[in-house]
ZALUMKOL-197933 format. One record per atom (N, C-alpha, C): residue in three letters; atom name; x, y, z. Coordinates in steps of 0.05 Angstrom, whole numbers, plus 5000, padded with zeros to 4 digits. Example, Ala and Ser with C-alpha at 12.3 -4.5 7.8 and 13.67 -1.06 7.14 Angstrom:
ALA_N_5264_4886_5156
ALA_CA_5246_4910_5156
ALA_C_5264_4934_5156
SER_N_5257_4955_5142
SER_CA_5273_4979_5143
SER_C_5258_5001_5157
//
This chain:
UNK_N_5374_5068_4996
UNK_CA_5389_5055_5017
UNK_C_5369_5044_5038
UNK_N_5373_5025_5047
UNK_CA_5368_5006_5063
UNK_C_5378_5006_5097
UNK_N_5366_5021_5116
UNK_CA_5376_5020_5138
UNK_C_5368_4988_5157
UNK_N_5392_4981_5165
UNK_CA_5374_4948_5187
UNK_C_5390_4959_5211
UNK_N_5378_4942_5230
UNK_CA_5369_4936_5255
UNK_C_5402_4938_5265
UNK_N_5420_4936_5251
UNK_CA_5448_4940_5266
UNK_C_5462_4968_5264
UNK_N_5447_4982_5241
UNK_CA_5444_5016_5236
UNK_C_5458_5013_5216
UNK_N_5471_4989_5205
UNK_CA_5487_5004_5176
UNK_C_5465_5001_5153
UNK_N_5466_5020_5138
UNK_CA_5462_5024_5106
UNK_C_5465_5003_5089
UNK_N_5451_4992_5078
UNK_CA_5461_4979_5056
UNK_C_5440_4979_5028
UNK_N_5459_4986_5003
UNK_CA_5438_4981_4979
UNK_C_5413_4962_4978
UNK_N_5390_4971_4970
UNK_CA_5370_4952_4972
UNK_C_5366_4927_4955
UNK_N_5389_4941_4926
UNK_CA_5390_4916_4916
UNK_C_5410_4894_4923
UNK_N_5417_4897_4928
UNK_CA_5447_4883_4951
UNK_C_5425_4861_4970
UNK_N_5413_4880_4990
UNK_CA_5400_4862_5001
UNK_C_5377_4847_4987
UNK_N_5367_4856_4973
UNK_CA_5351_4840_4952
UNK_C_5368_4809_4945
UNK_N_5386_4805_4924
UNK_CA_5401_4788_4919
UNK_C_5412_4765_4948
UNK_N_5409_4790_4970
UNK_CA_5426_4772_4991
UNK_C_5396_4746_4997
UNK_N_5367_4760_4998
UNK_CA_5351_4744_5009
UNK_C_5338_4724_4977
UNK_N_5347_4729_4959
UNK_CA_5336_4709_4936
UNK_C_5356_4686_4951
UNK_N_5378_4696_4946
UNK_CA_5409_4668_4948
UNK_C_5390_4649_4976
UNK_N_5388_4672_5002
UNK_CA_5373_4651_5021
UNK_C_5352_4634_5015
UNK_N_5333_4651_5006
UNK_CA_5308_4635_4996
UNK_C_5315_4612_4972
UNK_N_5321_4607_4962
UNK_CA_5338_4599_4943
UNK_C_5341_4567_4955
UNK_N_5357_4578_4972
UNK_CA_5377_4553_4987
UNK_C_5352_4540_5012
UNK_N_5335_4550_5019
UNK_CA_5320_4549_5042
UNK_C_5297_4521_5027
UNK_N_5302_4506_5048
UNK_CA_5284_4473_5054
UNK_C_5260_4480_5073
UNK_N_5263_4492_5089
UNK_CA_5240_4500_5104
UNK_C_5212_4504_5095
UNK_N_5197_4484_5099
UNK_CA_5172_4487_5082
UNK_C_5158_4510_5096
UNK_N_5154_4504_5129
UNK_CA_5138_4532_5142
UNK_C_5154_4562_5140
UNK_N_5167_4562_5130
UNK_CA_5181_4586_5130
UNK_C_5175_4602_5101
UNK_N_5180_4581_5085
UNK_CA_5164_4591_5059
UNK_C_5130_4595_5049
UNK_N_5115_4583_5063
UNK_CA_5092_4585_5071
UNK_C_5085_4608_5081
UNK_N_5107_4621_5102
UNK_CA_5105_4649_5107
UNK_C_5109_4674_5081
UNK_N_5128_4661_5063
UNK_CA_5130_4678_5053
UNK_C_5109_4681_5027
UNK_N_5098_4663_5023
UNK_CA_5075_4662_5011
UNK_C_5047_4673_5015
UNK_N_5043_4678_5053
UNK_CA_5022_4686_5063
UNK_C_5028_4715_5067
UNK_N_5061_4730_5065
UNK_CA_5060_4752_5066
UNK_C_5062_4767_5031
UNK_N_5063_4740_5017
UNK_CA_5065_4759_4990
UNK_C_5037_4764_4982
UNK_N_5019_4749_4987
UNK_CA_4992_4740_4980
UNK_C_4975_4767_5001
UNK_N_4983_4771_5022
UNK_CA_4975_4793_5038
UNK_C_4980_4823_5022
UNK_N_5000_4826_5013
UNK_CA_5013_4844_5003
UNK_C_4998_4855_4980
UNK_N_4984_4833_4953
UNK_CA_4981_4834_4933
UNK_C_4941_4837_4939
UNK_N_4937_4841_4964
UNK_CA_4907_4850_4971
UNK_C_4909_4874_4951
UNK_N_4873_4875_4938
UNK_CA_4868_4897_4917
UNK_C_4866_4919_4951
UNK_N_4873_4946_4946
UNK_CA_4865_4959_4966
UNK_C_4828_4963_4970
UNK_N_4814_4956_4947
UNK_CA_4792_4961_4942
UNK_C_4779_4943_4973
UNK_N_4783_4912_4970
UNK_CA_4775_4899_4993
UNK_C_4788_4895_5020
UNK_N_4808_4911_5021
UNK_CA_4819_4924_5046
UNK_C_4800_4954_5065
UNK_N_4775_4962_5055
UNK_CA_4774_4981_5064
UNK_C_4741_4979_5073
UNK_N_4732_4986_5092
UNK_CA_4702_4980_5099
UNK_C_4675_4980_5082
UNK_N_4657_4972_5085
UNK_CA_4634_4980_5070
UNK_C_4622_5007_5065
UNK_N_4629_5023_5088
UNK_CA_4612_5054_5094
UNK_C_4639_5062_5067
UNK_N_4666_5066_5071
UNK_CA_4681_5073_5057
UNK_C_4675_5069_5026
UNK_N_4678_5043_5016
UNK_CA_4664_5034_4992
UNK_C_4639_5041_4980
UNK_N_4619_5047_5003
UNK_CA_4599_5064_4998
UNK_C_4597_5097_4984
UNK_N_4614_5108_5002
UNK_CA_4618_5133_5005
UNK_C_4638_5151_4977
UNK_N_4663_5117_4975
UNK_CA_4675_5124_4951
UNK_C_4664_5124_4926
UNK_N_4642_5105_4928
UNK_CA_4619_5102_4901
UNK_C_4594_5124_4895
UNK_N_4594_5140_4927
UNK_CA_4571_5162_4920
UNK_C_4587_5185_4903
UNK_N_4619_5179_4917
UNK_CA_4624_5216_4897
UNK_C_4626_5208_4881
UNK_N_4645_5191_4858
UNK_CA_4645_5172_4847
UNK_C_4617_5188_4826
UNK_N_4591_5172_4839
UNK_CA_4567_5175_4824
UNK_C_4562_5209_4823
UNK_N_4571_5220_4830
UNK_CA_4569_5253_4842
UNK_C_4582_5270_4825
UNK_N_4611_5259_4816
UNK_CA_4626_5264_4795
UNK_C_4617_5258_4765
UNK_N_4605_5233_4766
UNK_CA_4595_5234_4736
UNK_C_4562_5239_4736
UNK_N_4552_5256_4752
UNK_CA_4534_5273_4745
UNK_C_4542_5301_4737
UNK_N_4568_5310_4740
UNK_CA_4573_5332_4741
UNK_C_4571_5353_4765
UNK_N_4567_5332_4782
UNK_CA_4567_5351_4813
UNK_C_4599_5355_4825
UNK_N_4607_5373_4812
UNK_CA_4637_5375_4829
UNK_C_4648_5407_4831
UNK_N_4672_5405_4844
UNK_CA_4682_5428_4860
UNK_C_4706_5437_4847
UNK_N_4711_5454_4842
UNK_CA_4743_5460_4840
UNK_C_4757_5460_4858
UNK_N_4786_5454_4849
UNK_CA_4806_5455_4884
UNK_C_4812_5469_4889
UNK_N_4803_5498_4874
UNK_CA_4809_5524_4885
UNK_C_4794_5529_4900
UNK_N_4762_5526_4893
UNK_CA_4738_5529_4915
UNK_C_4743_5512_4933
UNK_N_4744_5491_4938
UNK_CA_4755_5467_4959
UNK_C_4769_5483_4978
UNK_N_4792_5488_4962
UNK_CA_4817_5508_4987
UNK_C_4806_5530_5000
UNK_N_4799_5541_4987
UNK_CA_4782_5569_4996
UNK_C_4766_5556_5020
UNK_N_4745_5547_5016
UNK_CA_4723_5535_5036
UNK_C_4738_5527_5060
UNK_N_4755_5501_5054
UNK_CA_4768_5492_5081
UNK_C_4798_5501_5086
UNK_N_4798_5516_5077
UNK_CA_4828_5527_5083
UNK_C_4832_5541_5118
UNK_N_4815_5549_5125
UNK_CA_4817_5553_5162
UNK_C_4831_5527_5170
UNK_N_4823_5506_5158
UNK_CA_4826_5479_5184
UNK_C_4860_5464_5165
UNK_N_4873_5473_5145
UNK_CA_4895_5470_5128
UNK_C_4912_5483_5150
//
């Protein structure tokens, strides 16, 4: 379910269908342009959404893991389980 801005509920596929029929019918070139720049935003890999130190950092465990340097999540829990 689908809550909007007037508080009723409505199926998402409901509203789905309701905004094809608009888009559909819609001449507005800048309007669709929007919707192009938000689908195109959307379909970002998360990979180049996220900083260099991060990308770094995800590639050391990464490299850490296929050395065989790893932890169990039992030992994990144990260790930081104070701050859980």
């Amino acid at each position: 379910m689908l809550s909007l801005e007037n508080g009723s509920i409505m199926d998402i596929q409901t509203e789905k269908l309701r905004l094809i029929e608009w888009i559909a019918g819609l001449n507005d070139t800048e309007i669709l342009k929007e919707f192009i720049t938000l689908k195109k935003r959307k379909e970002v890999d998360w990979w180049d959404g996220i900083s260099a130190e991060e990308r770094s950092e995800i590639e050391e465990g990464l490299a850490q893991a296929d050395r065989g340097e790893v932890v169990t999540h039992e030992k994990a829990m144990e260790k930081y389980k104070k701050w859980l």
